[in-house]
N, C-alpha and C positions, 0 to 999 in steps of 0.2 A: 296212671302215670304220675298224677302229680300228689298222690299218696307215696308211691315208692320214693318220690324224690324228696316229699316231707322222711320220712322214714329213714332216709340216707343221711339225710342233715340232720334227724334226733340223734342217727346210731354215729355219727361224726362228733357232734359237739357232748356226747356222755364218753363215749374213749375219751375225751380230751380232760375228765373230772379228776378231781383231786385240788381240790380248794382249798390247799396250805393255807389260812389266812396268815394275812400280814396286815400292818396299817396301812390304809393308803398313801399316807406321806409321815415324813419322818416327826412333822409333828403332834401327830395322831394319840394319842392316849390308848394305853390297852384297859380294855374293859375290866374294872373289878366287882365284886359282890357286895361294894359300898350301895351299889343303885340297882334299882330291879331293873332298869332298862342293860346294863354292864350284866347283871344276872343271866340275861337271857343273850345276849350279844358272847357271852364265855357258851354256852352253850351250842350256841351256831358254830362257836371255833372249834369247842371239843370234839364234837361230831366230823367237824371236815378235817381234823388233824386224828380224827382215831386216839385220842385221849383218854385210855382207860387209866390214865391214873388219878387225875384230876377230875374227873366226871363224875365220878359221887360226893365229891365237894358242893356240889350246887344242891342236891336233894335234903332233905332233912331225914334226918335216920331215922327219927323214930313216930314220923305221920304220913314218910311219903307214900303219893298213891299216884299211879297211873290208870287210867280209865281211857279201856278199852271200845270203841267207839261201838253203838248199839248195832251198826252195820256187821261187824265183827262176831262182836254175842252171838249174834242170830244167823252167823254164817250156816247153812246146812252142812256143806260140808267139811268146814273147819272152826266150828265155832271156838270161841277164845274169850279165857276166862271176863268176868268184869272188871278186873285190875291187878295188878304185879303192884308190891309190896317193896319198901326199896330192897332188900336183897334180891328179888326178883327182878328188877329191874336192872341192877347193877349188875348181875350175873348175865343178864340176856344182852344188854348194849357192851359187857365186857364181850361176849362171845362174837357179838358182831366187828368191832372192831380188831379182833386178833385172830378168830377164826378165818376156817376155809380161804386164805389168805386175799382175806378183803381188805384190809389196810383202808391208810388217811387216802390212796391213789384209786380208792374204789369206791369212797362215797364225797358226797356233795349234795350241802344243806341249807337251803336260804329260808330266812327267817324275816318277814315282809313287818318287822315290827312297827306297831303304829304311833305316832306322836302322840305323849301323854305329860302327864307334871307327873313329877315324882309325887313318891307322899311326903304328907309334912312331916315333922318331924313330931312323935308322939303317933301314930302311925302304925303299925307293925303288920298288920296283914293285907296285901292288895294282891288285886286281877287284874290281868291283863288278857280279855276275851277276843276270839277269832282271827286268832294272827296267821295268814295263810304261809304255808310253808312248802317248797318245793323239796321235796329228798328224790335224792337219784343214788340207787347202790347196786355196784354191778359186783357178782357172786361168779367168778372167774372159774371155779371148779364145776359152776351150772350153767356155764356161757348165757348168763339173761342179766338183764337189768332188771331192774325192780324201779319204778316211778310212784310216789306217793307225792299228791299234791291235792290239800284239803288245807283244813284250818284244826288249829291248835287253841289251848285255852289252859295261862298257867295262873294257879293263886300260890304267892309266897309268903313268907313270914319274918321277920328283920327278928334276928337272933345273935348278940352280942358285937352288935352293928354291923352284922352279914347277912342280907338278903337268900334266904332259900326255901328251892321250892316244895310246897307242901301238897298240891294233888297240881294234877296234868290231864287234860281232857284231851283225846283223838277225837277229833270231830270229821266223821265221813262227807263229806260232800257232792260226794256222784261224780263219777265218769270225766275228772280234769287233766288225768294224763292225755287225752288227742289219741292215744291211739294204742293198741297189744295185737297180741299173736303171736302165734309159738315162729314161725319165717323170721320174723324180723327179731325173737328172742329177746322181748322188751313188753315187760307185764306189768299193769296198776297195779296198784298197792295200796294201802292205811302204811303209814306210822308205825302201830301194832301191830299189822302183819310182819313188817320190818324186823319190829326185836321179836316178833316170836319165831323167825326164823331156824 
């Protein structure tokens, strides 16, 4: 019983997803690509507003790598490559956000970023390892959710004083969605599984 009732209250509060961000108050700053923490805070926007047109703004075009978590690789029955290349990657999160009409009202992305100093100045490559992240994206023409919630790991590079990112680590962490099953139509996930959709 008090599975079904957790259950009720996951498949309640994901209908409710679509995390238009906004500021919280009107004196709030919108995040730029001057700071790697703004790097990864436009990131968390793009994804919850379905931003395919500004979303490859943050990668670097010609070292980005996304790195498919070793859970993934060694899926038996779906394994997935070792990393999408940024065409690869802007083609697969372009797909996600406009395809099978998943839209900014179908996914919802928090980004548990950690207090850090920026770098100083002279600077140009830093990491920011094990940022846990929740993704919730519901795929409306397969009536399922999809729940990915593990930890992330981005390293960037300050490029004519814009922060962007140059590899992306999925990092699997085991079994932190609470709960699947084809009944209740709400399946774990990686990240990677995500855009390899």
């Amino acid at each position: 019983m008090r599975a079904t009732l957790f259950v009720l209250a996951l498949l309640v509060s994901v209908s409710l997803l679509g995390c238009t961000k906004t500021p919280a108050d009107p004196g709030d700053e919108t995040p730029t690509q001057a700071t790697v923490k703004g790097t990864i805070e436009l990131m968390e926007d793009y994804y919850c507003n379905a931003n395919s047109e500004d979303y490859p703004n943050l990668l670097d075009e010609d070292s980005f790598r996304f790195y498919f978590s070793e859970h993934d690789q060694n899926n038996p029955d779906d394994p997935l490559p070792a990393y999408y290349n940024y065409a690869e990657d802007v083609a697969a999160t372009t797909a996600l956000f406009e395809n099978e009409g998943i839209g900014a009202e179908n996914i919802d992305l928090t980004l548990a970023i950690p207090e850090f100093d920026e770098p100083a100045e002279g600077t140009d490559t830093f990491r920011v390892e094990y940022i846990p992240y929740d993704l919730y994206v519901t795929v409306p023409a397969r009536n399922i959710t999809y729940i990915a919630r593990h930890t992330c790991t981005f390293e960037l590079t300050r490029v004519d004083g814009k922060w962007l990112i140059t590899e992306w680590w999925d990092e699997y962490t085991g079994g932190r969605a609470g709960c699947s099953g084809e009944q209740e139509q709400i399946e774990e996930a990686t990240w990677g599984q995500i855009k390899a959709m």
